[in-house]
N, C-alpha and C positions, 0 to 999 in steps of 0.2 A: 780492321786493324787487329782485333786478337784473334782471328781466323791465320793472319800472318805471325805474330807471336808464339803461337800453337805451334804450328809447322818450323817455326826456327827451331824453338826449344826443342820440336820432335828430330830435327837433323844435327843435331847437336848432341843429343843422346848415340842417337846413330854412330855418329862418328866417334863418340867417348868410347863406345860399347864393340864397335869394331876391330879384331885385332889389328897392329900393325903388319905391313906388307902384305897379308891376303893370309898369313897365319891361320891354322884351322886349328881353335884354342879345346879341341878333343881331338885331335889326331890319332893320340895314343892310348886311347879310352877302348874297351872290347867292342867289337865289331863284327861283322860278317868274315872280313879277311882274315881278324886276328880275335876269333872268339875272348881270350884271355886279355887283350889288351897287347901293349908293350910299353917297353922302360923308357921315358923322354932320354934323349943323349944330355941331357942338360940338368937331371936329376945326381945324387949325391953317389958316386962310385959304391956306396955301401947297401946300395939297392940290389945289389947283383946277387948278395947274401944269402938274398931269399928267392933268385932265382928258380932254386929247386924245387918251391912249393907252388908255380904256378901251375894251373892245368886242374883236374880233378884226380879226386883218386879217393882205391877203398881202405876202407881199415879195418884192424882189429885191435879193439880198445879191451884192457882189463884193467879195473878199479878193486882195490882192494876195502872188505865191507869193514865193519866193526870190530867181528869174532874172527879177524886176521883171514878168513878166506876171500877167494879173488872169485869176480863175476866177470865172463868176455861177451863182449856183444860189436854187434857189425856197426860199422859208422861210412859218414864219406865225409873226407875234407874238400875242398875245392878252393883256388884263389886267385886272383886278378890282381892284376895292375888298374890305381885307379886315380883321378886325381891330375886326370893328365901324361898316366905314368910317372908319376912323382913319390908315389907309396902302393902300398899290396893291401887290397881288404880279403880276407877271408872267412869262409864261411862251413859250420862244421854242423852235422845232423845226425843223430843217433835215434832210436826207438824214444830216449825219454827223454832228450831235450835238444835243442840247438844254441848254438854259439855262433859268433860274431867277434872280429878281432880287424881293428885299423889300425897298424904298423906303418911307420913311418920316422926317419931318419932325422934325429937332431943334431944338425952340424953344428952346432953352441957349444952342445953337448957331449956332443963325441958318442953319443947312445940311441939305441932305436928306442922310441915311447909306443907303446902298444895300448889302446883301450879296448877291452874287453867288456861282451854282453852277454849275457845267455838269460835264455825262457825255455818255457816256463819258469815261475820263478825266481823274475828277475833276478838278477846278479850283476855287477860292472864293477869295473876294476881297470885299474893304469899298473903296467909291468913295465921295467927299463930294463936296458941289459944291453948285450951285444955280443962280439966272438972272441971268445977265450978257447983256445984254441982251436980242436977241428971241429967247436959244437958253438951254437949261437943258445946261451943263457939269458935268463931274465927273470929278473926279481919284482915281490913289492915295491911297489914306488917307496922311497923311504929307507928299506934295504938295501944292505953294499956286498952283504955276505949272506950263506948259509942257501940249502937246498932252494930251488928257484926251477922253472920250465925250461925245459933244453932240448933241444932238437939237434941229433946226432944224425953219424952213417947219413948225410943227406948227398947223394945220387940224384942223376937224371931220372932211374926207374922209382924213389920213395923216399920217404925218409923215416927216424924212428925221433917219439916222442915220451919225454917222461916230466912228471909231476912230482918233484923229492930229490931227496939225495941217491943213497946206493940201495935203498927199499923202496924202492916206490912207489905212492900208493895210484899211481895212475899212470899207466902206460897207451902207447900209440901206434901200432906198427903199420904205415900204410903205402901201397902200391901203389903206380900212374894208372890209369883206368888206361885202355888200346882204345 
């Protein structure tokens, strides 16, 4: 008798856990076909935003130090659709640390939420924002105004990134890798 109990409750998961119709619930997850993934058709039109950042690519980052001089060093960014293709995670490597950023779309909201990691180091962080005009901004959570991360000039070949207002102190310039 609970040899048969077992095997119900086990076909009963089965079937909870199953998608409908024969659904393959990562279709649109990276793969062989589609290294990067691709965007569900059934995700929020404001996905397409960040189109330009999937794929990998090199950079040239300069950070400006203390004593007002700037330091450039090589970076790669890279990003995927993930989630189903329902949001982009990205991921960013430099000589002295990496980061991590899951972006995704609050139709509530009307704003993309980004959480932010970097290590060494730890660091995390929640940024909103979205496109104001031809550049997708993004501020402290909490923030409505004032210098925020923006990604400009975004092309199929790169995009540019900066950290501030019209100084800088952290900029982005990065290519598609061939």
């Amino acid at each position: 008798m609970r040899g048969l109990m077992l095997a119900a409750v086990a076909t009963g998961l089965i079937v909870v856990a199953t998608p409908a119709h024969g659904q393959q619930v990562d279709q649109y997850e990276p793969s062989d076909t589609h290294p990067f993934g691709r965007a569900h058709p059934d995700a929020p039109p404001e996905l397409s935003q960040f189109e330009f950042m999937i794929g990998l690519f090199d950079c040239v980052d300069e950070i400006r130090q203390p004593d007002g001089s700037r330091v450039s060093f090589p970076a790669t960014w890279g990003a995927h659709y993930f989630l189903n293709g329902r949001g982009v995670q990205d991921e960013y490597f430099s000589p002295q640390f990496a980061t991590s950023n899951i972006r995704i779309f609050d139709p509530d909201e009307g704003v993309w939420v980004i959480t932010f990691f970097r290590m060494p180091g730890y660091q995390s962080g929640i940024w909103k924002g979205g496109l104001e005009g031809d550049s997708l901004v993004f501020r402290n959570a909490g923030r409505t105004s004032g210098p925020g991360l923006t990604f400009y000039d975004r092309t199929a070949e790169g995009f540019e990134w900066k950290s501030g207002g019209d100084d800088p102190g952290w900029t982005s310039s990065c290519r598609r890798r061939e």
